[in-house]
Structure formats: C-alpha cells, structure tokens
PQR file of N, CA, C, O and H, with PARSE charges and radii, in Angstrom:
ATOM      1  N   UNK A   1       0.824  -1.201   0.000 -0.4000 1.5000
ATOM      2  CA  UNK A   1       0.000   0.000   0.000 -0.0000 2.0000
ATOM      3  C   UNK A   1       0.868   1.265   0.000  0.5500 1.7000
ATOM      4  O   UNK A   1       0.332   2.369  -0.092 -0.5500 1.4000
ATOM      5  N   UNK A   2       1.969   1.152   0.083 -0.4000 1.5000
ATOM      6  CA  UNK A   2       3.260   2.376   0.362 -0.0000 2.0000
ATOM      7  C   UNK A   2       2.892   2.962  -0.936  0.5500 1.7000
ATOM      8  O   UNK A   2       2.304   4.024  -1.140 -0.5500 1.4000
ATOM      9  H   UNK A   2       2.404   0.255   0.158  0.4000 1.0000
ATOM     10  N   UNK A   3       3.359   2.044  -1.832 -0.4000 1.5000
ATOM     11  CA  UNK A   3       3.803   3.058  -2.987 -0.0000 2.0000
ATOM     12  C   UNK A   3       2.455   3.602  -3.579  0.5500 1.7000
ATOM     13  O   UNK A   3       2.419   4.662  -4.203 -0.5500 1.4000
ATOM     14  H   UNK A   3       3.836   1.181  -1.667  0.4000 1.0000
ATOM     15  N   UNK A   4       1.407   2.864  -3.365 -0.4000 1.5000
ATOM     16  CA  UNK A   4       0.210   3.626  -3.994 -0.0000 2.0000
ATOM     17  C   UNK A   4      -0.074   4.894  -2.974  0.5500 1.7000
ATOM     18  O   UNK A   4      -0.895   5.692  -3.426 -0.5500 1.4000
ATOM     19  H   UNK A   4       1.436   2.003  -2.859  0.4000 1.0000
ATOM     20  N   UNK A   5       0.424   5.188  -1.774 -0.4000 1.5000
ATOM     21  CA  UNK A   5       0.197   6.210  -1.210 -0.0000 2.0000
ATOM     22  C   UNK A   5       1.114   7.346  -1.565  0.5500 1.7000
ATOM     23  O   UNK A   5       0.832   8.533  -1.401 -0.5500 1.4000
ATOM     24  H   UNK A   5       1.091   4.540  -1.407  0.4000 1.0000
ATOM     25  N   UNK A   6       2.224   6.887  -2.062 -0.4000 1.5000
ATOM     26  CA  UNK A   6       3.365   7.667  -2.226 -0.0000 2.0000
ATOM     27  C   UNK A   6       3.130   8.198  -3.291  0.5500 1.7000
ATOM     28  O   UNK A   6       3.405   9.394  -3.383 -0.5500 1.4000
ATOM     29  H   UNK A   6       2.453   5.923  -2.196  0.4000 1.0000
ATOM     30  N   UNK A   7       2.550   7.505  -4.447 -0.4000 1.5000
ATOM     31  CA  UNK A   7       2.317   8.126  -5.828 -0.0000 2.0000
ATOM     32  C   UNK A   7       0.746   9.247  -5.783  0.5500 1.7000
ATOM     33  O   UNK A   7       0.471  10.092  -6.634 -0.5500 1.4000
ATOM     34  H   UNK A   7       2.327   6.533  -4.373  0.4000 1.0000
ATOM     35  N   UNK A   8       0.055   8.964  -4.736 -0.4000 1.5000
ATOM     36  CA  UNK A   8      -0.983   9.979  -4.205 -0.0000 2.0000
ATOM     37  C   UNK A   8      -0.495  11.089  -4.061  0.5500 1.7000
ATOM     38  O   UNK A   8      -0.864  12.009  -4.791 -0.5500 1.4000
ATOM     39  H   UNK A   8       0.278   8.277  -4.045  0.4000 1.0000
ATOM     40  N   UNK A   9       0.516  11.289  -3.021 -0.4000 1.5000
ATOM     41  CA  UNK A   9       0.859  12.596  -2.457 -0.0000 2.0000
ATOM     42  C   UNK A   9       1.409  13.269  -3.220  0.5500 1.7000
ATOM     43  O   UNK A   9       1.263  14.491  -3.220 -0.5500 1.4000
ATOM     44  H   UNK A   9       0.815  10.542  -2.427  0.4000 1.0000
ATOM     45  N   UNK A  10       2.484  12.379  -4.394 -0.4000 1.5000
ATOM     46  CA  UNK A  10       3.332  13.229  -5.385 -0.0000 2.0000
ATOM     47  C   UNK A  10       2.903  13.758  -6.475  0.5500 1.7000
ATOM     48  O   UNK A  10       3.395  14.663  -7.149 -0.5500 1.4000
ATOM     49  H   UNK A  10       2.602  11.386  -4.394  0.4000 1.0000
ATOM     50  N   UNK A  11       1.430  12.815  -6.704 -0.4000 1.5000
ATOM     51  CA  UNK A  11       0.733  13.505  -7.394 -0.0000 2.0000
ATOM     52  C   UNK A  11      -0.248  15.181  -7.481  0.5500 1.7000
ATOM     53  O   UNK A  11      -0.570  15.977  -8.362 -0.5500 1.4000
ATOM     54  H   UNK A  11       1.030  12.080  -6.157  0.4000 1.0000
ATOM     55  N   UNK A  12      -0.427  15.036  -5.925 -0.4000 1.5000
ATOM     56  CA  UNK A  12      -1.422  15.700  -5.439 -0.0000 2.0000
ATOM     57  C   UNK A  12      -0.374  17.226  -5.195  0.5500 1.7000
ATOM     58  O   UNK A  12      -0.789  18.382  -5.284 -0.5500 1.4000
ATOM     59  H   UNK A  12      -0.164  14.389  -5.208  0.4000 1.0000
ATOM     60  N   UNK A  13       1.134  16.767  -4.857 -0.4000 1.5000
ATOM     61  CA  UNK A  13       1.865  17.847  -5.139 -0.0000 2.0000
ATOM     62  C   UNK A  13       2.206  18.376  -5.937  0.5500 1.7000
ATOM     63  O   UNK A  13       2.250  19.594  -5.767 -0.5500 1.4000
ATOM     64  H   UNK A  13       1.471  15.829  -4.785  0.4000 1.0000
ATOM     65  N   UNK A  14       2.650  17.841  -7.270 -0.4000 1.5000
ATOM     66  CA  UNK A  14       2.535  18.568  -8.395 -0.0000 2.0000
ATOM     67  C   UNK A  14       1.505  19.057  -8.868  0.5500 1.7000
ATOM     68  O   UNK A  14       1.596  19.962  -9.697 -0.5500 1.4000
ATOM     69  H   UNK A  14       2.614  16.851  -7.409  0.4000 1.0000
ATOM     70  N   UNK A  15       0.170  18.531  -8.417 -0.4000 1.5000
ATOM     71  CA  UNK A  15      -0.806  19.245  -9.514 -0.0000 2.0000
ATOM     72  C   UNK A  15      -0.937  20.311  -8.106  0.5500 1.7000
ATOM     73  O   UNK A  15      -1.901  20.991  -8.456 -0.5500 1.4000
ATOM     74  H   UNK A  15       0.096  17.795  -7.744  0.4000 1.0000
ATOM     75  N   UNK A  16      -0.607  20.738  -7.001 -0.4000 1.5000
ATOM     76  CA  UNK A  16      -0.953  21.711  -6.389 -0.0000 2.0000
ATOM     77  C   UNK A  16       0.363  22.801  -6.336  0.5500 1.7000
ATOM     78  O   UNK A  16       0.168  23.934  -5.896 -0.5500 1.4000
ATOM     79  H   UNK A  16       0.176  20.185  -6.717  0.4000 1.0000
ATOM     80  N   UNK A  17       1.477  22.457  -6.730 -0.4000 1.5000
ATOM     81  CA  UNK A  17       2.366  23.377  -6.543 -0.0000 2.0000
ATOM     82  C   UNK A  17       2.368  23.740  -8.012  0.5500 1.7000
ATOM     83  O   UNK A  17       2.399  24.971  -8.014 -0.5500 1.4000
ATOM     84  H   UNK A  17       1.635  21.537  -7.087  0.4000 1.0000
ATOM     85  N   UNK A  18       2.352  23.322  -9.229 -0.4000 1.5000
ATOM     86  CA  UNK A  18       2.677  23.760 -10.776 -0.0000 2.0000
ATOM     87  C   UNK A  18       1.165  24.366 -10.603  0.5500 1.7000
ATOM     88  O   UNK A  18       1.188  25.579 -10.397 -0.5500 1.4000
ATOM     89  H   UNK A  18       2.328  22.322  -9.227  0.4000 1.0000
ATOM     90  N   UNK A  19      -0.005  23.850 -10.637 -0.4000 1.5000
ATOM     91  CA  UNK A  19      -1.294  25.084 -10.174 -0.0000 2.0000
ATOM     92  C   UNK A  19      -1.161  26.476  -9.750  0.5500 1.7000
ATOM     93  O   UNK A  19      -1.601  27.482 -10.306 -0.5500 1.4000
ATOM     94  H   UNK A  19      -0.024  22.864 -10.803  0.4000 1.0000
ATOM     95  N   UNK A  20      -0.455  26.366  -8.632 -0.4000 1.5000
ATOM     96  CA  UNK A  20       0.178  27.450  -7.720 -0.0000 2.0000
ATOM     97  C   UNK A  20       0.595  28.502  -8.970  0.5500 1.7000
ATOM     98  O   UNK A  20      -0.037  29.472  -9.386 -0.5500 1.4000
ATOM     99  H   UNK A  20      -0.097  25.548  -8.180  0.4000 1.0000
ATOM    100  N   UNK A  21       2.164  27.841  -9.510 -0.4000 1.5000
ATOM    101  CA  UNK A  21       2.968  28.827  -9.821 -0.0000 2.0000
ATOM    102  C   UNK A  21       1.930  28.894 -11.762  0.5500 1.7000
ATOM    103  O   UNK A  21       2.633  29.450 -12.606 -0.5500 1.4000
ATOM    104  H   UNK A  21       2.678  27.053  -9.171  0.4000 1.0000
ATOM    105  N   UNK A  22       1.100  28.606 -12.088 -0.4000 1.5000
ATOM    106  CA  UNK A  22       0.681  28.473 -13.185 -0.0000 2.0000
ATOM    107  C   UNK A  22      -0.553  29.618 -13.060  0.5500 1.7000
ATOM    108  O   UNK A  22      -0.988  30.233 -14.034 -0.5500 1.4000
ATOM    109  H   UNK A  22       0.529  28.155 -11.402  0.4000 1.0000
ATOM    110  N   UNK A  23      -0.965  29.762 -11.875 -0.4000 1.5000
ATOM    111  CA  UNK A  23      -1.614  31.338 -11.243 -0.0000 2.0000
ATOM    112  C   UNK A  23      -0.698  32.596 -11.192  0.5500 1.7000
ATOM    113  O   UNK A  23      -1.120  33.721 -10.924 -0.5500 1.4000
ATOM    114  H   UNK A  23      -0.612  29.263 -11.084  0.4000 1.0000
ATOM    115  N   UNK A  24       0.418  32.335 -11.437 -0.4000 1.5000
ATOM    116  CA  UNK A  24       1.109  33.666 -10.969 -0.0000 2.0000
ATOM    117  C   UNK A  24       1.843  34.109 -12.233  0.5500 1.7000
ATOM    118  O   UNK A  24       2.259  35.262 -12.352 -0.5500 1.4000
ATOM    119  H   UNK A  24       0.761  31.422 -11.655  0.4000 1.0000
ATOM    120  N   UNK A  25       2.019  33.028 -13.323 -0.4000 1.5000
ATOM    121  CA  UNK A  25       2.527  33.469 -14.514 -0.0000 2.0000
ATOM    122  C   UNK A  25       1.525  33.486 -15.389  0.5500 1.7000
ATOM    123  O   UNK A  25       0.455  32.909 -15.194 -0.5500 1.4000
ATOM    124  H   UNK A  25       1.681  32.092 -13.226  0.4000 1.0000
ATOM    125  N   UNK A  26       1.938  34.454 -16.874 -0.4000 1.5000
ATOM    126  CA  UNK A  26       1.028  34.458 -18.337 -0.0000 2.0000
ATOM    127  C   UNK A  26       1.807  34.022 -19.341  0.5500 1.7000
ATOM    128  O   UNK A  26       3.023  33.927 -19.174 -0.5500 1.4000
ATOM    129  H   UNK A  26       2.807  34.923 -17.032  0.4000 1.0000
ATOM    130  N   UNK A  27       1.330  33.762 -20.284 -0.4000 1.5000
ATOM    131  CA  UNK A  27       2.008  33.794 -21.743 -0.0000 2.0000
ATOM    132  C   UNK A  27       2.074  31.994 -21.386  0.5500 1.7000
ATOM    133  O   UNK A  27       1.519  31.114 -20.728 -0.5500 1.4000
ATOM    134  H   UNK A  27       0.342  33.839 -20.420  0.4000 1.0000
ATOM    135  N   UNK A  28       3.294  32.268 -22.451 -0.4000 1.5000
ATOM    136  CA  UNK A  28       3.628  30.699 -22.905 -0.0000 2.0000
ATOM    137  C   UNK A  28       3.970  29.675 -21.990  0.5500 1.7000
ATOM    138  O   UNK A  28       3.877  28.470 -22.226 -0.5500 1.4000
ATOM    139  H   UNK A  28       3.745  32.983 -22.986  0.4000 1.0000
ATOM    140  N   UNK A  29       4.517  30.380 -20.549 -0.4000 1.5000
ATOM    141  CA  UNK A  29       4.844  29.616 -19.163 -0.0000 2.0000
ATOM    142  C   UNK A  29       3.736  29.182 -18.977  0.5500 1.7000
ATOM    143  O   UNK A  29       3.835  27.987 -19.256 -0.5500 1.4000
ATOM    144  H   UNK A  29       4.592  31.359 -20.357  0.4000 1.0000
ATOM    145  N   UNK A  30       2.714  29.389 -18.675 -0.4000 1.5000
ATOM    146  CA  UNK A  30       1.071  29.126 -18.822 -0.0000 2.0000
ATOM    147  C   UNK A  30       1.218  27.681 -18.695  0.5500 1.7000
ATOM    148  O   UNK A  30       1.346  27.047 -17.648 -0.5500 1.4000
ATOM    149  H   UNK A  30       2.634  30.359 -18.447  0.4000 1.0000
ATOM    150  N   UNK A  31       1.175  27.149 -20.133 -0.4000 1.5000
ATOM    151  CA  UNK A  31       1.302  26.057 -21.028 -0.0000 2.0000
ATOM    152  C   UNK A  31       2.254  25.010 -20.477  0.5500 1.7000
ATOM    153  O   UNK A  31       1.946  23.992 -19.858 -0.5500 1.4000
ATOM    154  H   UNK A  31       1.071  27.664 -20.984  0.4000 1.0000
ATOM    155  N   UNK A  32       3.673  25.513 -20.867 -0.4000 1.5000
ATOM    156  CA  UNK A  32       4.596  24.809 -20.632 -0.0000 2.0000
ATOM    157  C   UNK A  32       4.750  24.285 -19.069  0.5500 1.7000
ATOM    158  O   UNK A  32       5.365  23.249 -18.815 -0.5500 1.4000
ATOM    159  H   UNK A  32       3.923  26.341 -21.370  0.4000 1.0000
ATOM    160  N   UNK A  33       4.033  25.228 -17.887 -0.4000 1.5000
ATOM    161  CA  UNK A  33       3.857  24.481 -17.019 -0.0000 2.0000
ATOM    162  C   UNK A  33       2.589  23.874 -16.737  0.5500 1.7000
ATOM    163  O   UNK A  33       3.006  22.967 -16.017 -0.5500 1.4000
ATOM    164  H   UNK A  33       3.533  26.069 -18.093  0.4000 1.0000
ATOM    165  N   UNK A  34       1.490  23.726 -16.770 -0.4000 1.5000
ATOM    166  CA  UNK A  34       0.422  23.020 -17.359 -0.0000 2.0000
ATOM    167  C   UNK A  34       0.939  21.274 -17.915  0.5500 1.7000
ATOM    168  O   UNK A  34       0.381  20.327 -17.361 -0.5500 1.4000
ATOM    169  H   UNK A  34       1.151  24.463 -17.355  0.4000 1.0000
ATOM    170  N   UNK A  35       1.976  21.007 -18.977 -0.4000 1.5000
ATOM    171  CA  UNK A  35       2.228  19.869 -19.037 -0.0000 2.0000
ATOM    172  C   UNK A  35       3.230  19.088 -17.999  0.5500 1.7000
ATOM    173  O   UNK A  35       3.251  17.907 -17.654 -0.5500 1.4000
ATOM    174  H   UNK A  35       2.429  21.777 -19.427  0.4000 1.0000
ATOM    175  N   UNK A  36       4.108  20.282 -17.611 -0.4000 1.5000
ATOM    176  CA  UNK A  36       4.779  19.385 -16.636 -0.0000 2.0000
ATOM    177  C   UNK A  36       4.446  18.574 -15.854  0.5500 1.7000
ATOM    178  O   UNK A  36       4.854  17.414 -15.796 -0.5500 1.4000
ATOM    179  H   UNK A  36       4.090  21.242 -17.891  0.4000 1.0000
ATOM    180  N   UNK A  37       3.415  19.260 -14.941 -0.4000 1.5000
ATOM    181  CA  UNK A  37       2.792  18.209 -14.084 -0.0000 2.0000
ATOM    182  C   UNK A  37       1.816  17.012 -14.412  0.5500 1.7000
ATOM    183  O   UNK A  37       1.427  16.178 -13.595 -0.5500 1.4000
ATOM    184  H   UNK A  37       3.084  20.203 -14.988  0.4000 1.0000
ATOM    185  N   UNK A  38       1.508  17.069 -15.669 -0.4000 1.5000
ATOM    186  CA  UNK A  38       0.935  15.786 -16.529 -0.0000 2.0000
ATOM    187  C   UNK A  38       2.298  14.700 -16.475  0.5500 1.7000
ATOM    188  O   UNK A  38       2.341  13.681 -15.786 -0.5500 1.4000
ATOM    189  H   UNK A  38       1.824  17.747 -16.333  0.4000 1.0000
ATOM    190  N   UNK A  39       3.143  15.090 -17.184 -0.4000 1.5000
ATOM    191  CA  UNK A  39       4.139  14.165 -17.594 -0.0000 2.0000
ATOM    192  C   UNK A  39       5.018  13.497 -16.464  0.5500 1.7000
ATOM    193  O   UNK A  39       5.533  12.390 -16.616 -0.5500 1.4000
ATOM    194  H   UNK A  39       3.108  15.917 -17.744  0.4000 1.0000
ATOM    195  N   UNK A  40       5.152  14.279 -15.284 -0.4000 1.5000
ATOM    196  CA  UNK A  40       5.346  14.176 -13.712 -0.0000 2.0000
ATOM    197  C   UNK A  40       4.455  13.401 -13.202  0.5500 1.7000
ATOM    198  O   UNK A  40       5.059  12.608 -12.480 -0.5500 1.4000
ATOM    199  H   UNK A  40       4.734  15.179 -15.161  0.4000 1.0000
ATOM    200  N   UNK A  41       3.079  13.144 -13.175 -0.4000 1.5000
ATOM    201  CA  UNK A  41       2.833  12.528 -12.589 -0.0000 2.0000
ATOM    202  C   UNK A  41       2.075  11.100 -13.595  0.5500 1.7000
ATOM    203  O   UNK A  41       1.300  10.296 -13.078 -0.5500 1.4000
ATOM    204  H   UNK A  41       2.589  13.788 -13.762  0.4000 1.0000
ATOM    205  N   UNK A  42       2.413  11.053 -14.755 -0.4000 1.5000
ATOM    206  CA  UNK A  42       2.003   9.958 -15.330 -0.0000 2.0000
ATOM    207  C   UNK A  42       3.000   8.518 -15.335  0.5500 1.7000
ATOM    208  O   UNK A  42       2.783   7.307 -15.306 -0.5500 1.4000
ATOM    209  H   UNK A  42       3.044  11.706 -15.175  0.4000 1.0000
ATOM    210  N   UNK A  43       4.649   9.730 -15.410 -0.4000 1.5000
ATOM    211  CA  UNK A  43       6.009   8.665 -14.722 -0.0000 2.0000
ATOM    212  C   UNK A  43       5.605   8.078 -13.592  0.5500 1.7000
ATOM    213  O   UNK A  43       5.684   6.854 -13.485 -0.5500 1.4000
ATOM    214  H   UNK A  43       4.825  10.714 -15.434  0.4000 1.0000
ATOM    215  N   UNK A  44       4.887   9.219 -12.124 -0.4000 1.5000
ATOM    216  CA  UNK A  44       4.984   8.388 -11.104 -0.0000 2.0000
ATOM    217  C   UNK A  44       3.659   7.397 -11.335  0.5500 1.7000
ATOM    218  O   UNK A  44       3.546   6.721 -10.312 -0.5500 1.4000
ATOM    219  H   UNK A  44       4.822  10.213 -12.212  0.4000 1.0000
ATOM    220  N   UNK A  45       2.827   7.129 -12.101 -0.4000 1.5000
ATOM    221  CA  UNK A  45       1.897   5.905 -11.680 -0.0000 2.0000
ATOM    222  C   UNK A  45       2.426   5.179 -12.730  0.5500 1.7000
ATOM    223  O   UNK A  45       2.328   3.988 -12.434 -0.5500 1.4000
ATOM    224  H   UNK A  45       2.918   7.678 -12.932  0.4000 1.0000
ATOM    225  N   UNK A  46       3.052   5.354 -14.054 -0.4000 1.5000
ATOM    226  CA  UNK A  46       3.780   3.945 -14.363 -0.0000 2.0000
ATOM    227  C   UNK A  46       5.040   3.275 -13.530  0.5500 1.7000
ATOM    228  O   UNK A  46       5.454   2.129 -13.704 -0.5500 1.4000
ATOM    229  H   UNK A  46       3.131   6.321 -14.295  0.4000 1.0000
ATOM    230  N   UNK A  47       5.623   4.355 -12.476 -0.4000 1.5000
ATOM    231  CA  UNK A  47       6.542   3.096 -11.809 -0.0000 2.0000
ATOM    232  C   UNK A  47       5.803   3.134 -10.818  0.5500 1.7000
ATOM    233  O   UNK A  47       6.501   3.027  -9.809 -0.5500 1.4000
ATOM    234  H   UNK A  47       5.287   5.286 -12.335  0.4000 1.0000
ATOM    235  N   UNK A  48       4.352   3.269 -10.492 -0.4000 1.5000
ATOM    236  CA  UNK A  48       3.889   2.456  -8.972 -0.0000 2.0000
ATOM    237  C   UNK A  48       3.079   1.456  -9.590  0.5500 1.7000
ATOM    238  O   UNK A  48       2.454   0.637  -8.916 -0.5500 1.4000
ATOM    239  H   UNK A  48       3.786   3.357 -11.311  0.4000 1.0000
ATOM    240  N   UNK A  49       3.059   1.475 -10.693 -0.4000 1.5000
ATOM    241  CA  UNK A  49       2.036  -0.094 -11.312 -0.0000 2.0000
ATOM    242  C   UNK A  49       3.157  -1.033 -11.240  0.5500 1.7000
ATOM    243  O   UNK A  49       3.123  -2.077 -10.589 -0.5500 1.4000
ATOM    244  H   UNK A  49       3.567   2.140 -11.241  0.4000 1.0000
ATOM    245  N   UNK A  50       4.456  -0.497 -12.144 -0.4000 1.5000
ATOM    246  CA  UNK A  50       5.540  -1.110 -12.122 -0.0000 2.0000
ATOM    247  C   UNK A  50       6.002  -2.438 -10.437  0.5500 1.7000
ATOM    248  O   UNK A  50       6.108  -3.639 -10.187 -0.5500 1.4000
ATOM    249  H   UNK A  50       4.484   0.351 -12.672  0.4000 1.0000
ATOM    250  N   UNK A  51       6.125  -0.971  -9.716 -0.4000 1.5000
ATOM    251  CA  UNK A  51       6.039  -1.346  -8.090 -0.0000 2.0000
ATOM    252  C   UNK A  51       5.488  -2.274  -7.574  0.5500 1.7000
ATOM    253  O   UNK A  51       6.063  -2.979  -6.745 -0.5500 1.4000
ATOM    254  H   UNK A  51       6.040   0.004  -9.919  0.4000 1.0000
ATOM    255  N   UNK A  52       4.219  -2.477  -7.969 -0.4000 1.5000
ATOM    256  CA  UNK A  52       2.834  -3.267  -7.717 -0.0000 2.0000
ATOM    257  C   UNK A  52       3.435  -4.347  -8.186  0.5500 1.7000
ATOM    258  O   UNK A  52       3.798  -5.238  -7.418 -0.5500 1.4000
ATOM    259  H   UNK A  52       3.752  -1.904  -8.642  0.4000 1.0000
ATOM    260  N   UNK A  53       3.637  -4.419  -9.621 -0.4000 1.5000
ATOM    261  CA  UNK A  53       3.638  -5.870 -10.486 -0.0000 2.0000
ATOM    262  C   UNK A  53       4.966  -6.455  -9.700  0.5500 1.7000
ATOM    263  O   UNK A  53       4.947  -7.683  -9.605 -0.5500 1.4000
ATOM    264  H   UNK A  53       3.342  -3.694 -10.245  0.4000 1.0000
ATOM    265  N   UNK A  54       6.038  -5.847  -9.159 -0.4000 1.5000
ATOM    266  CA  UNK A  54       7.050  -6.446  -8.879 -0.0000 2.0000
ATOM    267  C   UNK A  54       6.602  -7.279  -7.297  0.5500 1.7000
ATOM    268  O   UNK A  54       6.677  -8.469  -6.991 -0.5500 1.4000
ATOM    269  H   UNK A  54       6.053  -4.850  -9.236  0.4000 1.0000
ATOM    270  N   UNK A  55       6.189  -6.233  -6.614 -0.4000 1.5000
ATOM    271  CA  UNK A  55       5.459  -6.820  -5.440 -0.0000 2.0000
ATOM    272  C   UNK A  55       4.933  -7.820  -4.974  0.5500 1.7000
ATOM    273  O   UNK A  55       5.000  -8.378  -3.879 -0.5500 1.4000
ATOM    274  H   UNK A  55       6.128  -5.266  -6.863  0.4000 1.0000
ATOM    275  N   UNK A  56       4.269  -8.054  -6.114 -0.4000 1.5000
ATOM    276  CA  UNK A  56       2.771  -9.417  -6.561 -0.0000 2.0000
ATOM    277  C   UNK A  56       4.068 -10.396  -6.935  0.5500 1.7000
ATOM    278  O   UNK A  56       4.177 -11.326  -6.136 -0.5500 1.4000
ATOM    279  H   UNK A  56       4.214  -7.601  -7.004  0.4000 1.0000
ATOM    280  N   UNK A  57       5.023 -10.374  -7.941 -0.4000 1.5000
ATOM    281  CA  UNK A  57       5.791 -11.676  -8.529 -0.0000 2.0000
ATOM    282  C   UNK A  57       6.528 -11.997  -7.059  0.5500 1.7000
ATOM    283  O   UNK A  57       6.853 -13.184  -7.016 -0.5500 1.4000
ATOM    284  H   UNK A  57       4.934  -9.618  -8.590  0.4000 1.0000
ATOM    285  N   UNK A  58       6.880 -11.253  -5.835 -0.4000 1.5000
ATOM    286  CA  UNK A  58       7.574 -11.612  -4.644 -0.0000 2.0000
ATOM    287  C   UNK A  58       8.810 -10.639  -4.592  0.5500 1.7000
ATOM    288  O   UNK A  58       9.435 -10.635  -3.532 -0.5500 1.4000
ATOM    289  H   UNK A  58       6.616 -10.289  -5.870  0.4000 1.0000
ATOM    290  N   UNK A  59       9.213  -9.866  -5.541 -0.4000 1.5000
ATOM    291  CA  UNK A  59      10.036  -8.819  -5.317 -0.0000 2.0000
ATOM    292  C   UNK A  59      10.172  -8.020  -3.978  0.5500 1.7000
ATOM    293  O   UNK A  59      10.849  -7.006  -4.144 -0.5500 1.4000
ATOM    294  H   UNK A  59       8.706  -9.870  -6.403  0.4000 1.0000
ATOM    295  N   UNK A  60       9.903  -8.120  -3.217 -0.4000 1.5000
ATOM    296  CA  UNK A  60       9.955  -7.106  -1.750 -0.0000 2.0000
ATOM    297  C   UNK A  60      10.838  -6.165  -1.834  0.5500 1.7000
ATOM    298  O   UNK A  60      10.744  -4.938  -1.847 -0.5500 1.4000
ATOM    299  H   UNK A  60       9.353  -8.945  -3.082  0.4000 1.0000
ATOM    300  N   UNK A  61      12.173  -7.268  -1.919 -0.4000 1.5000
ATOM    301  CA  UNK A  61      12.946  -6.393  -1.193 -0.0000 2.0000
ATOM    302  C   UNK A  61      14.475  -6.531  -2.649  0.5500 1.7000
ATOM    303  O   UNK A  61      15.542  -7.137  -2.550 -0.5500 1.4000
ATOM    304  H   UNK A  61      12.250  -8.265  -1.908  0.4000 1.0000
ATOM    305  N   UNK A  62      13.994  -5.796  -3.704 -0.4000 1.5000
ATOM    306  CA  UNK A  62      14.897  -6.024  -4.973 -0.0000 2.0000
ATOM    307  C   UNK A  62      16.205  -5.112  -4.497  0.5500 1.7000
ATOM    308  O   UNK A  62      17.205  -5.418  -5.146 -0.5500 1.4000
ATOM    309  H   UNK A  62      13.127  -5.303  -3.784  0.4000 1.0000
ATOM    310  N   UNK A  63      16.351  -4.434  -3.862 -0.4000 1.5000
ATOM    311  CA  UNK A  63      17.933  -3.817  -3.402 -0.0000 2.0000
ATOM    312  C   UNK A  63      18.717  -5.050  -3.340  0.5500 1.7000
ATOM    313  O   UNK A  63      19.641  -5.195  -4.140 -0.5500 1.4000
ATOM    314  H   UNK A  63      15.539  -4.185  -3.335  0.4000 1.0000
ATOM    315  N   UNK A  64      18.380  -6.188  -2.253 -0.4000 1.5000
ATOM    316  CA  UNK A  64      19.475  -7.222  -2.336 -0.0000 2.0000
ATOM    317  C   UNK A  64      19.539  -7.454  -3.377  0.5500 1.7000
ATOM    318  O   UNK A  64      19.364  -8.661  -3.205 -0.5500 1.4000
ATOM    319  H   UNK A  64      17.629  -6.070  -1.603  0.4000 1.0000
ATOM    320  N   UNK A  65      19.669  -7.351  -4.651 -0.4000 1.5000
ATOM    321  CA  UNK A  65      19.783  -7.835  -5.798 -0.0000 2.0000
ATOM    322  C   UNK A  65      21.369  -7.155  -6.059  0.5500 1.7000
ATOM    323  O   UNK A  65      22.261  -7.730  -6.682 -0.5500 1.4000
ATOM    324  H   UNK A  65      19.811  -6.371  -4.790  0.4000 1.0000
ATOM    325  N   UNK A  66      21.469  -5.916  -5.483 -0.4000 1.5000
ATOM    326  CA  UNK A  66      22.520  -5.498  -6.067 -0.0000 2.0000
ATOM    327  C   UNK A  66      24.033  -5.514  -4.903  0.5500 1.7000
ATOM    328  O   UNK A  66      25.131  -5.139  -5.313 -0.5500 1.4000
ATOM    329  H   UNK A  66      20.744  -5.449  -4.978  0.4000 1.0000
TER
END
C-alpha cells in the first residue's frame, strides 16, 4: 500500500504546486507548465504499477539484488 500512497501525495503535489505557480505566470509559461505536471505525474503511476507488479511476482525487497 506504500507506494500507492506515495504516488498519491506526489501527485497531489505537483498538480498543487505547478497550479500554484501556473496562477502567478502568463504567456507561454502558462502552457509549458500546465504539461509538466501531466508528464510528472504519469512517470509516477507507471513506476507504482511497475512497483505493484514487482510486489505481486515476490520482489519485496529487490535492493538485495545489487
């Protein structure tokens, strides 16, 4: 349940801090920050599915790996 909470909050922070600063600028910054936080938080739920699937095969604890 970690990482699906973790990918909550990081989500919920980017779309509230690029919101933030996407109120205080005009023009083309507008935009360009507008996608950031799309593309920010679409990475973090493909590596918490990622996370998940490793989880489920018995992965726990993949650091000892290295």
């Amino acid at each position: 349940i970690a990482p699906i909470i973790v990918t909550i909050f990081m989500v919920l922070y980017y779309v509230v801090y690029f919101g933030f600063l996407i109120t205080l600028l005009e023009g083309i910054w507008k935009y360009a920050l507008g996608i950031i936080p799309l593309i920010f938080s679409a990475v973090m739920v493909k590596v918490c599915i990622e996370r998940i699937n490793e989880i489920k095969k018995g992965e726990e604890d993949d650091l000892s790996k290295y």
